[in-house]
Structure formats: structure tokens, C-alpha cells
C-alpha positions as CSV (number, residue, x, y, z in Angstrom):
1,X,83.6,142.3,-105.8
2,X,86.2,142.4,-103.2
3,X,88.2,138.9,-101.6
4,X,89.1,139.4,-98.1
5,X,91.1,136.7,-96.7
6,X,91.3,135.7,-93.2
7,X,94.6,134.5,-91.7
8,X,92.8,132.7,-88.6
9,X,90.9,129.9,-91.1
10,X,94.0,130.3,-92.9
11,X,96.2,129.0,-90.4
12,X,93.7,126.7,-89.7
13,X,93.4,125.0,-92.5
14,X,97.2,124.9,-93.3
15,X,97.5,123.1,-89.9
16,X,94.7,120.8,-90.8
17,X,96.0,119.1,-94.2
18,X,99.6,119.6,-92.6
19,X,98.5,116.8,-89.6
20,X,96.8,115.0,-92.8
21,X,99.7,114.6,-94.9
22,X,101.9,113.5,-91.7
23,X,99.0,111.0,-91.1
24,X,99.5,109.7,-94.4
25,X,103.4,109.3,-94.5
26,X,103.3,107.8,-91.3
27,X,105.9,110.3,-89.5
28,X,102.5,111.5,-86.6
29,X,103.8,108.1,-85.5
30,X,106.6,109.4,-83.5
31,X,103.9,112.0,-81.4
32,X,100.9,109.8,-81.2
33,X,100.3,106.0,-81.4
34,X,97.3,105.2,-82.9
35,X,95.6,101.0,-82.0
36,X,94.5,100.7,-85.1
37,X,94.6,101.1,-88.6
38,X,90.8,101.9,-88.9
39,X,91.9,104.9,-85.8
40,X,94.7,106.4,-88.1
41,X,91.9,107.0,-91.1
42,X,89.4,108.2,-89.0
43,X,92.1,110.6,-87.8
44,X,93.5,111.3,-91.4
45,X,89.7,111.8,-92.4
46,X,88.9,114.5,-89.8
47,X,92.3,116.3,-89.9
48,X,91.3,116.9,-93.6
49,X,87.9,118.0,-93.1
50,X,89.2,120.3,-91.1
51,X,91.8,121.4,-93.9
52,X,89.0,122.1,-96.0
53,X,86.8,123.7,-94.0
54,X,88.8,125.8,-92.6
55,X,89.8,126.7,-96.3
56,X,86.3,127.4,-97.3
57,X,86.1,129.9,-94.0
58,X,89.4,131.4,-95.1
59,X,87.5,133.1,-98.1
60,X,85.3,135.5,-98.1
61,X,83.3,137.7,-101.0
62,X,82.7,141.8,-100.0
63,X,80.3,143.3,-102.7
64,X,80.7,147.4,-102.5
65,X,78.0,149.3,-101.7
66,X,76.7,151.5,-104.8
């Protein structure tokens, strides 16, 4: 069994959890102002969603032909 990663979902998903950990330390603030607290979760939440998803893309299993 072969891994082949791919850098696209990758990138992705380095972006994604990136724009989630500024979420959470507050320093997105400076590029976009959120009008509420409940807006900056919902924001954390799908930023990391697409973290992981784009993790779980990133990986994927080649079995060799016998």
C-alpha cells in the first residue's frame, strides 16, 4: 500500500486551521470585523471544518496492482 499526498487539499487545509487559529486569538480582527460573538464561532467553526476536510482529502491510499 502506497500514500500519495496531494499538495492542493494540503494547502487547503493548512490555510483552513491557519484562519481558525487567528479566529481564536483574535488577531482576524484587524482584516475583518465580525457583529457578533455568535458570527466569529460560526466563522471559527467552518474555517476548521474546512481544516479537516481538506486534511482528510490531502490523503490518499494506492493499492498496487498484482
Amino acid at each position: 500500500m502506497i500514500v500519495k499526498i496531494d499538495f492542493k487539499f494540503l494547502a487547503l487545509a493548512i490555510v483552513g486551521f491557519t484562519v481558525a487559529a487567528m479566529t481564536v486569538t483574535e488577531s482576524i480582527d484587524k482584516y475583518i470585523s465580525f457583529a457578533g460573538e455568535a458570527n466569529a464561532a460560526g466563522f471559527f467553526l467552518m474555517s476548521s471544518l474546512l481544516g479537516i476536510l481538506g486534511l482528510a482529502g490531502s490523503f490518499e491510499r494506492i493499492n498496487p496492482k498484482k
